[in-house]
C-alpha positions in Angstrom: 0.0 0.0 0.0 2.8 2.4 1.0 4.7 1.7 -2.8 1.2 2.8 -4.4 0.8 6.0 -2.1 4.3 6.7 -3.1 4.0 6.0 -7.0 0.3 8.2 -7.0 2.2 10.9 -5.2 5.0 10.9 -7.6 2.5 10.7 -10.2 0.8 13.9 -9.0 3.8 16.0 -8.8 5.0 15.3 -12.0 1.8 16.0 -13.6 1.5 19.4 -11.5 5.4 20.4 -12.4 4.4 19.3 -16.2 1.6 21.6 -16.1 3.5 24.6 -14.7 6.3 24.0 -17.7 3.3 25.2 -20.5 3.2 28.0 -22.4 1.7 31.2 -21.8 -0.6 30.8 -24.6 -1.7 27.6 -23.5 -2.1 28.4 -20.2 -4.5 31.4 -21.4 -6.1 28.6 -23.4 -6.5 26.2 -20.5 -7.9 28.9 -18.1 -10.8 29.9 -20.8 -11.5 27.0 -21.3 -12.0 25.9 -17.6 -13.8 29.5 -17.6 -16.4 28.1 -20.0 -16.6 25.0 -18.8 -17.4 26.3 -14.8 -20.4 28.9 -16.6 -21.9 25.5 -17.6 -22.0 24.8 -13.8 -22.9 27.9 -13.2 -26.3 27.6 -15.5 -26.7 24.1 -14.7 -27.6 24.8 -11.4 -31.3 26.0 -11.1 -31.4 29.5 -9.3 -33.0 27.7 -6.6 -29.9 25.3 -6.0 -27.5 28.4 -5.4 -27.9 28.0 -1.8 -27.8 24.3 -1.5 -25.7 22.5 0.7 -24.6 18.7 0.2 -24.6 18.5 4.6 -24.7 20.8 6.8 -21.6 21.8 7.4 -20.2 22.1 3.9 -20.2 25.3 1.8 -23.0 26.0 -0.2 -23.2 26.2 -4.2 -22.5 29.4 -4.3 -20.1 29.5 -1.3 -18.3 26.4 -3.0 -17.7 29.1 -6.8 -17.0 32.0 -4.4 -14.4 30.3 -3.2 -13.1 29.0 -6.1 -13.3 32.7 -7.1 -11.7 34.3 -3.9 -8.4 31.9 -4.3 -8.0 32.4 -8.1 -7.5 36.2 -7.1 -5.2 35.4 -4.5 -3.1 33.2 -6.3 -3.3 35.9 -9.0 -2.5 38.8 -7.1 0.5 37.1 -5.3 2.2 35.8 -8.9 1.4 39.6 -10.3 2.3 40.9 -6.9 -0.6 43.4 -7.5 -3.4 43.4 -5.7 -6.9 42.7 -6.9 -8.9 44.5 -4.9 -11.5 41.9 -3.8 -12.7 41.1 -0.8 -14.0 37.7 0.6 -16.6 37.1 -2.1 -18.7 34.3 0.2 -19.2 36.9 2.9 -20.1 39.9 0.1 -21.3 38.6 -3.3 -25.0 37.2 -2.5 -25.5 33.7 -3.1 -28.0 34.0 -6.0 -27.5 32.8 -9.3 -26.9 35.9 -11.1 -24.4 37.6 -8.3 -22.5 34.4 -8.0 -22.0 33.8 -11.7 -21.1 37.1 -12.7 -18.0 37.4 -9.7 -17.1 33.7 -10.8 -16.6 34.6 -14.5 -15.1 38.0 -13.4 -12.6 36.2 -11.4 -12.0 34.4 -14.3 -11.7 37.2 -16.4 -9.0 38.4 -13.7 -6.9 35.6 -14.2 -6.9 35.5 -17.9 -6.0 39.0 -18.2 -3.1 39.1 -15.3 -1.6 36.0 -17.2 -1.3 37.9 -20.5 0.5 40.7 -18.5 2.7 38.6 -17.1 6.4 38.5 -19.0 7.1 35.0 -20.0 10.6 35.0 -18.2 8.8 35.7 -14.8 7.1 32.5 -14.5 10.4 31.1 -13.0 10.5 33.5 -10.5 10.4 32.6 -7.0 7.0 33.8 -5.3 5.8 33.0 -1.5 2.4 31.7 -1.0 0.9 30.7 2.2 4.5 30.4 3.4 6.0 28.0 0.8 8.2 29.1 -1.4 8.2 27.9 -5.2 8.0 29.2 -8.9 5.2 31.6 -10.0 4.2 28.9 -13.0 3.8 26.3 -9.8 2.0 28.7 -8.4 -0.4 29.4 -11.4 -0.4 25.3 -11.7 -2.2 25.2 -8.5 -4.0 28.0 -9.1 -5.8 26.1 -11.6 -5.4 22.5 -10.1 -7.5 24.6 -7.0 -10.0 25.6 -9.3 -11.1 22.3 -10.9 -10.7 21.0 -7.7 -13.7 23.1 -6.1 -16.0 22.6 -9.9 -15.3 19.3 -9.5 -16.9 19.5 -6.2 -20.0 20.8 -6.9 -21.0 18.0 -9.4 -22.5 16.2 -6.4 -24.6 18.9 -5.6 -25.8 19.3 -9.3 -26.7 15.3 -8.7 -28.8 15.4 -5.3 -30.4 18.3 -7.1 -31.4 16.2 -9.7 -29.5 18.3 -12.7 -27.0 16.5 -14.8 -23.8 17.9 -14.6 -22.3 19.2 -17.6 -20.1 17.5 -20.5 -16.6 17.3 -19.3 -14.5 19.6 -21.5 -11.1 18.4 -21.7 -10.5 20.2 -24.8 
């Protein structure tokens, strides 16, 4: 069992490190893409779902984008070292369908446009985040690792609401 933990952990890293070695343009294609494919979440989910939580003591729908939102401007804004001016979106942005979609695609928006500013040679600059030190093109690797993490997430909800979640989009 331990060689198989080891051999998926290894397998993990390398695909995260393989990820942060892409291009700029295809990292601008991979993040509109994954903005695309979140807005057919987003619509999937009847207006009435928005609020919906799985238990108790999980985030909501809307709570779960928000988030998703919230950390791809932090991971943003520490790569650019600018910041982006948002504040905790689950605690401002009301959880209704339209409010919730419009700050997850604008987040998305943010990230798409603070990768095109970024220089090409700065992606193997060191950045700290949450105290670890690593590259900015790591960082934008988990940056979008995080996001598909939390979309991925929400596909229960769409099924104990009854919706079918949406086509996966891999290209």
């Amino acid at each position: 069992m331990k060689k198989l933990t080891l051999l998926f952990g290894l397998l993990a890293l390398a695909c995260t490190t393989a990820f942060a070695q892409i291009s700029k343009e295809e990292s601008i294609a991979e993040w509109t893409r994954a903005k695309a494919y979140t807005k057919a979440y987003l619509d999937a989910m009847p207006a009435d779902g928005y609020t919906f939580k799985a238990t108790p003591e999980v985030r909501s729908f809307a709570e779960q984008m928000l988030h998703l939102a919230n950390a791809s401007y932090y991971f943003l804004s520490t790569i650019t070292g600018k910041p982006s001016g948002q504040k905790d979106l689950e605690k401002t942005v009301p959880q209704t369908k339209d409010a919730t979609t419009k700050a997850v695609l604008d987040s998305y928006d943010y990230v798409i446009a603070s990768i095109k500013a970024i220089p090409d040679a700065d992606l193997s600059k060191p950045v700290t985040a949450e105290g670890m030190k690593t590259t900015k093109g790591l960082l934008l690797a988990k940056a979008f690792e995080h996001q598909t993490h939390h979309r991925g997430q929400v596909t229960v909800y769409l099924r104990l609401k009854g919706v079918k979640p949406p086509q996966e989009m891999l290209f």
